[in-house]
C-alpha positions in Angstrom: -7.8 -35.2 -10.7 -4.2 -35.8 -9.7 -2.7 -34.4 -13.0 -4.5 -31.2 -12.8 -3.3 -31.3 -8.7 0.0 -31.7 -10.0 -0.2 -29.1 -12.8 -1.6 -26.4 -10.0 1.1 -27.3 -8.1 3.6 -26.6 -10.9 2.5 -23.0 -11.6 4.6 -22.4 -8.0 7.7 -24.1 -9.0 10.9 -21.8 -9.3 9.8 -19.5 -6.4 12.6 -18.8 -3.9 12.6 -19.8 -0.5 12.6 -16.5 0.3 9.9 -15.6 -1.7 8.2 -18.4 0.3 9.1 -16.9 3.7 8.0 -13.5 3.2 4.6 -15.3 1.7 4.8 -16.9 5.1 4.9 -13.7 7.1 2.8 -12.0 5.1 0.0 -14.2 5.6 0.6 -14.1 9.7 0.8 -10.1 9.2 -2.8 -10.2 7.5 -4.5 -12.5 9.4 -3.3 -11.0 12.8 -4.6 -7.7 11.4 -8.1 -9.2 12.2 -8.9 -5.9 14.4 -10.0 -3.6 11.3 -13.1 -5.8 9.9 -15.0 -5.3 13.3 -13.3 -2.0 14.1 -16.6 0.1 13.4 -18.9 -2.1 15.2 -16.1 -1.9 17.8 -16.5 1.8 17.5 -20.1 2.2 17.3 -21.3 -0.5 19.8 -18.7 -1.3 22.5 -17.5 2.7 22.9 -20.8 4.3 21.6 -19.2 6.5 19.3 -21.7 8.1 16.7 -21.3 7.0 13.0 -20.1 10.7 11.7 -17.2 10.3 14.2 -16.8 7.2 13.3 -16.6 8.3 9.5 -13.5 10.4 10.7 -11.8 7.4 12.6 -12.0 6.0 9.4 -10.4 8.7 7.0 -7.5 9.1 9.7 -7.2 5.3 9.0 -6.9 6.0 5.7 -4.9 9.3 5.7 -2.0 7.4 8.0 -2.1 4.4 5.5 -1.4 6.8 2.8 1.5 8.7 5.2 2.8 5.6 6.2 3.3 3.8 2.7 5.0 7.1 1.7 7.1 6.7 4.4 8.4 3.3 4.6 9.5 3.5 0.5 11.6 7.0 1.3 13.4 4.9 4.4 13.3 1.7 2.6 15.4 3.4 -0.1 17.5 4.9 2.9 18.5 2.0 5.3 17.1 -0.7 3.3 14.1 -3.2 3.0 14.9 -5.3 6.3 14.9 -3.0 8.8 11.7 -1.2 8.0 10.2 -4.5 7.8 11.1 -5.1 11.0 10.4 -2.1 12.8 6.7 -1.7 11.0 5.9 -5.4 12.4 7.4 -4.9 15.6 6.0 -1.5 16.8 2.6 -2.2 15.1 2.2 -5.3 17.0 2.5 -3.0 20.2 0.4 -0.4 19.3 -2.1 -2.6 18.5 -2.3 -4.5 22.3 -2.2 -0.4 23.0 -5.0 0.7 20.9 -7.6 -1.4 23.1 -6.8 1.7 25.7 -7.7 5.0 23.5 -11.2 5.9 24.8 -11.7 9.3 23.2 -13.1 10.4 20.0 -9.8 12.4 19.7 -7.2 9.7 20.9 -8.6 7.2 18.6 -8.4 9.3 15.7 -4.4 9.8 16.4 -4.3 6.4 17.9 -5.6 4.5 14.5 -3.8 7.5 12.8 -0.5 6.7 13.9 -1.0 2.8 13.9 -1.4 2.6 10.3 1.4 4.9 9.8 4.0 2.7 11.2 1.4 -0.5 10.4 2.1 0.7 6.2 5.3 1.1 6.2 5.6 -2.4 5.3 4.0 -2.8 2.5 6.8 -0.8 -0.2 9.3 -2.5 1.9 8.1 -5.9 1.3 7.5 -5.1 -2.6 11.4 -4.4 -3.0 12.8 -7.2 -0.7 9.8 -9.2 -2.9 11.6 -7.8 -5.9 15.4 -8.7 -4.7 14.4 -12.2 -3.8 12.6 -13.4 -7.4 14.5 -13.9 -10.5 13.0 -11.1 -13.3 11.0 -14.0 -15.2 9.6 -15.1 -12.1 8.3 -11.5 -10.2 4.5 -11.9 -11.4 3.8 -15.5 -9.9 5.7 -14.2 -6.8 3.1 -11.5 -6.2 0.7 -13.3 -7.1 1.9 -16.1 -4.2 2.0 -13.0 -2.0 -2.0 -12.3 -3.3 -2.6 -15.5 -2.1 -1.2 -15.2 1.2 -3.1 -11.8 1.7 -6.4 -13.2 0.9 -5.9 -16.1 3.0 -4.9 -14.1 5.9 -8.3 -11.9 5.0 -10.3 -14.4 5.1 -8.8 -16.6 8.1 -8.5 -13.5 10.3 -12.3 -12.2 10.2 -13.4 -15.5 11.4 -10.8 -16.0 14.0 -11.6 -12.9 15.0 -15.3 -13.7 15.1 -14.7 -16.6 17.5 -12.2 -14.4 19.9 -14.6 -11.8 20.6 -17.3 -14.8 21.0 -15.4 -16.4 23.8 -12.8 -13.5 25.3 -13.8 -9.7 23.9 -12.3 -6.7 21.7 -9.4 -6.7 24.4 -8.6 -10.8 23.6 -8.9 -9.5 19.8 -6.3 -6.3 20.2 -4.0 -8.9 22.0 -3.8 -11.4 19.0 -3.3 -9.2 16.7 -0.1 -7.5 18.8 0.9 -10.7 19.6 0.7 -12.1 15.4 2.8 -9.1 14.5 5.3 -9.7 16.7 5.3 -13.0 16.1 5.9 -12.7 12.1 8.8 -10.0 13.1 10.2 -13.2 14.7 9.9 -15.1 12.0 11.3 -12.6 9.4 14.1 -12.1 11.9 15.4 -15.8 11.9 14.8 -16.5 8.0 15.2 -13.3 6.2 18.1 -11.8 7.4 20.2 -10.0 4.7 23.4 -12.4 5.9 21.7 -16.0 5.3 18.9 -14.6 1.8 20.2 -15.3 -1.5 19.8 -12.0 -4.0 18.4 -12.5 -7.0 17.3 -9.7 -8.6 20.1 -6.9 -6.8 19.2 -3.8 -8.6 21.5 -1.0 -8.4 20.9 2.8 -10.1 24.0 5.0 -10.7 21.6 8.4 -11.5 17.9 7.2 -9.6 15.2 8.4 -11.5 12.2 10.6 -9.6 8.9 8.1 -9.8 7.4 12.0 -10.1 9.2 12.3 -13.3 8.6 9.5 -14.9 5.8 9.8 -17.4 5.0 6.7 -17.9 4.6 5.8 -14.4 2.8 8.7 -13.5 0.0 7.7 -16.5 -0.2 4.0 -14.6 -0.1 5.7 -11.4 -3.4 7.6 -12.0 -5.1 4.7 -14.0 -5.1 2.4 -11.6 -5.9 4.7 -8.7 -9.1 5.8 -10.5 -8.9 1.3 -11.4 -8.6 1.1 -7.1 -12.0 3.4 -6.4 -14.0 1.3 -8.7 -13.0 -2.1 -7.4 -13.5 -0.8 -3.5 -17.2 -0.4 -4.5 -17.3 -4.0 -4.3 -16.7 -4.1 -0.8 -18.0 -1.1 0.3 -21.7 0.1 -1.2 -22.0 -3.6 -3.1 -23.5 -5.5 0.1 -25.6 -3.0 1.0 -27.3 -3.5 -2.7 -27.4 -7.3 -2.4 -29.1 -6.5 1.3 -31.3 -3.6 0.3 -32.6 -4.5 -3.9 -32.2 -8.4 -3.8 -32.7 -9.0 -0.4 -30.0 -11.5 -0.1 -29.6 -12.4 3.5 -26.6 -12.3 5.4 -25.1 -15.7 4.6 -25.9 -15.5 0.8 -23.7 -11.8 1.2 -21.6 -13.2 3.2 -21.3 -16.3 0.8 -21.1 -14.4 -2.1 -18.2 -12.5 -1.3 -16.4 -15.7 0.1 -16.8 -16.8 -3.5 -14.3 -14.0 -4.6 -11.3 -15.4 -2.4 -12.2 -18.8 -2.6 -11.7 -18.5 -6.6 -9.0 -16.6 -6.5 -7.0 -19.2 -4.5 -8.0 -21.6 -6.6 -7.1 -19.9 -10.1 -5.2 -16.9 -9.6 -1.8 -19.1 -10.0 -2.7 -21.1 -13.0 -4.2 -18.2 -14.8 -1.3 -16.2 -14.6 1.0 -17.9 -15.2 -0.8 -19.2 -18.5 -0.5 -15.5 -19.1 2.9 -14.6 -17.8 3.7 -17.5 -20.7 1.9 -15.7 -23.1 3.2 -12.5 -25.8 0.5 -10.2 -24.3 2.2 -6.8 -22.2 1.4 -6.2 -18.8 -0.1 -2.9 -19.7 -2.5 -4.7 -21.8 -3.6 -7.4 -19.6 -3.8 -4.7 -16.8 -6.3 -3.1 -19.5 -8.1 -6.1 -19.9 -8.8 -6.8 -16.6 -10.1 -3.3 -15.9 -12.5 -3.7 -19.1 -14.0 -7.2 -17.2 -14.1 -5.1 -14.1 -16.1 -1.9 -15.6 -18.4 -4.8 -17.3 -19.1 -6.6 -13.9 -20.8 -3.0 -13.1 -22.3 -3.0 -16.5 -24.0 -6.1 -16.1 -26.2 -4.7 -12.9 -28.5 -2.5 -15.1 -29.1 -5.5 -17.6 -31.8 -7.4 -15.4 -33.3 -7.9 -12.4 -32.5 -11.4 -12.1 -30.6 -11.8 -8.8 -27.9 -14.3 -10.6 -26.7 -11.5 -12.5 -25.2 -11.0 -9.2 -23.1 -13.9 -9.8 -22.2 -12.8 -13.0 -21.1 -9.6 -11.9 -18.9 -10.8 -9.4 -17.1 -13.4 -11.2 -16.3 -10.7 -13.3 -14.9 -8.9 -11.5 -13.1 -11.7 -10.0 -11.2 -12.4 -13.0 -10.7 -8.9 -13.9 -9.1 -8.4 -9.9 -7.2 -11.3 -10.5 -5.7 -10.2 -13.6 -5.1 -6.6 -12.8 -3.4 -6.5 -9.8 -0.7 -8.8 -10.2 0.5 -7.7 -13.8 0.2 -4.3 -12.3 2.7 -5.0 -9.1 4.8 -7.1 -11.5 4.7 -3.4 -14.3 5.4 -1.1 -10.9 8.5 -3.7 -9.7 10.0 -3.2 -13.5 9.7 0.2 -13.9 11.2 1.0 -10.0 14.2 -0.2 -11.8 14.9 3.0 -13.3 14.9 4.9 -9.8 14.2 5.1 -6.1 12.8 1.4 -5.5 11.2 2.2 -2.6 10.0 5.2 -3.6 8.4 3.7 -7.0 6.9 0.7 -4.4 5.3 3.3 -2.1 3.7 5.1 -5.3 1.8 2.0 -6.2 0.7 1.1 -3.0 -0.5 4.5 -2.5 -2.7 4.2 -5.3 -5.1 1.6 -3.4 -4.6 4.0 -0.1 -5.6 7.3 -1.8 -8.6 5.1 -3.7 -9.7 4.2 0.1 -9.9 7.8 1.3 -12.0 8.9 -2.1 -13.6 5.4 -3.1 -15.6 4.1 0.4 -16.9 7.5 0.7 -17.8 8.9 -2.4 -19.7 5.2 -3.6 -21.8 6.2 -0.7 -22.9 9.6 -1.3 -23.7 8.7 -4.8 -26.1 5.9 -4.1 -27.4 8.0 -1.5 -28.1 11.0 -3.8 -29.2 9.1 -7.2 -29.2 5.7 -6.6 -27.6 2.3 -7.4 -28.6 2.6 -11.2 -26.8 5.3 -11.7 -24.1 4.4 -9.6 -23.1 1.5 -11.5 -22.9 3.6 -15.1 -20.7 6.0 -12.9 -18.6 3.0 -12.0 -18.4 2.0 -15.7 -17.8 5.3 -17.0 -15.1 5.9 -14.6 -14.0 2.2 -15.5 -13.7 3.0 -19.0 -11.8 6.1 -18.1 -9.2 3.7 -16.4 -9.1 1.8 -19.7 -8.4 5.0 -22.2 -5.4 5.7 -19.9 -4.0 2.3 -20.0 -4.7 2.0 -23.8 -2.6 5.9 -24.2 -0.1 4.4 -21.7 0.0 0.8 -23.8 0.1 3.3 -27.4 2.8 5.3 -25.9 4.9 2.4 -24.6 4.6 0.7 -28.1 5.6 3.8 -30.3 8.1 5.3 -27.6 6.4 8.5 -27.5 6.9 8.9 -23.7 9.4 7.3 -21.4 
């Protein structure tokens, strides 16, 4: 038992500190973000707004995410990494002790609109200081040490926030999560500024490429935005089917999707860097774990025995946990070639433009033909995803774009 302690904790070694520090923040920044699991019960029960306008709240939540991670990788590649952090954490943590005042259908659509506009800048901007701060052999486990921190802030924050509301209300709750954010802008303040860091990974283009010309990109770009709606089924229409076909309670949902971050943080690391070691390209083992996520939907039709369940979800577990850090780590090396923050803000867009399509469509689907035929959607559009990855994987191989 201690050897394999000791081995897990090997997979981390030759990180940076600074890698470590914006880890640190990251994980304060995402569990003081605890706001947006309760926000529509917020909406719906505390202010009595009707679930069609609350449908709208929503897609201005998603519409300013998309604006805002635009955003923050144009300025990023303007002024530079540190200071958009900085202002994104700093003037999101006030908006959000703000928000707690909008009262209208209309103010809470520009409200939310405008807080995750400035809330999103962050994220390109961390993906290129992430990028400066890790040696090139070391980017993948770095993002995947930044996965970690995000899904322990997601699953810390809901239940904090649970026991806030509990014993203050939604005011306490908009409070802690202004005060987190300006809390981690303190800390990024006092150990990341550009004077005291250590580059190691400075990356400097004579002639910047356009991410929008860049083919190859562009190919990756639409795979895994199409990879992005599939996967947000998972948290969107996939409880309702545990609720309403296997009549899972609410703690065996609730359980079951615990078991998703609770593996994750126990193997993402080891697993990839086992594969980081290995010959296998990122584009293929971004292709593989599409294929194990497409089969977790697969798997649905096969049988009505509720462990399937299970099945399906350590599936896509593994697939998750495979795609999205190789993919990060393929984005980070191809933003080489241009605009950094530009090339950063295009991959994290992919997950913000999945968000406005994905939550929304997966709905209307089930609604109109059921979960059956929703999940052989899911696969078909999975193995869309896959195709795309295998002519981007093809292409890379021969040189036949670049």
């Amino acid at each position: 038992m201690i050897k394999l302690y000791n081995n897990y904790l090997k997979t981390f070694d030759g990180l940076s500190r600074e890698v470590w520090w914006l880890a640190l923040i990251t994980l304060i920044n995402r569990a003081g973000t605890m706001v947006i699991p309760f926000l529509s019960i917020y909406l719906t029960e505390d202010l009595e707004i009707s679930l069609s306008n609350v449908g709208w709240i929503m897609t201005c939540f998603s519409l300013g995410s998309v604006v805002g991670t635009w955003l923050g990788g144009k300025l990023t590649d303007m002024i530079g990494s540190y200071k958009i952090m900085i202002f994104s954490l700093l003037l999101s943590g006030f908006m959000f002790i703000g928000l707690q005042f909008f009262k209208t259908f209309v103010s809470l659509c520009l409200g939310i609109f405008f807080l995750m506009l400035i809330a999103d800048m962050f994220r390109p901007a961390m993906y290129v200081a992430l990028s400066a701060y890790s040696k090139p052999e070391n980017k993948t486990r770095s993002v995947t040490l930044i996965r970690l921190a995000i899904n322990l802030g997601f699953s810390a924050g809901p239940a904090i926030g649970g026991l806030i509301i509990t014993t203050l209300d939604y005011g306490g709750l908009f409070w802690v999560d202004g005060v987190t954010c300006i809390l981690a802008t303190l800390v990024l303040v006092k150990v990341l500024n550009p004077k005291t860091t250590r580059i190691q990974d400075d990356v400097k283009v004579e002639n910047p490429r356009s991410v929008y010309k860049d083919k190859v990109f562009m190919i990756f770009f639409f795979a895994f935005m199409i990879f992005g709606v599939v996967f947000l089924q998972y948290f969107s229409i996939m409880p309702i089917y545990y609720r309403e076909v296997h009549l899972l309670s609410e703690l065996q949902v609730g359980l079951l999707l615990g078991f998703n971050g609770f593996f994750i943080f126990l193997f993402e690391m080891p697993l990839i860097k086992w594969l980081d070691d290995s010959k296998y390209s990122k584009v293929k083992l971004i292709l593989f774990g599409a294929f194990l996520t497409g089969l977790s939907f697969m798997v649905l039709n096969l049988t009505t025995w509720t462990g399937v369940l299970v099945v399906g979800m350590l599936l896509m577990t593994v697939g998750e946990m495979i795609a999205f850090p190789f993919a990060n780590a393929f984005a980070m090396e191809r933003a080489k070639k241009g605009n950094q923050g530009e090339y950063m803000a295009m991959y994290s867009m992919t997950f913000s433009i999945a968000g406005i399509f994905g939550f929304n469509a997966g709905l209307q689907i089930v609604a109109g033909i059921g979960f059956d035929n929703t999940w052989l959607i899911m696969t078909a559009l999975s193995g869309l995803c896959v195709l795309l990855l295998f002519y981007l994987k093809e292409s890379l191989r021969t040189k036949k774009i670049t």
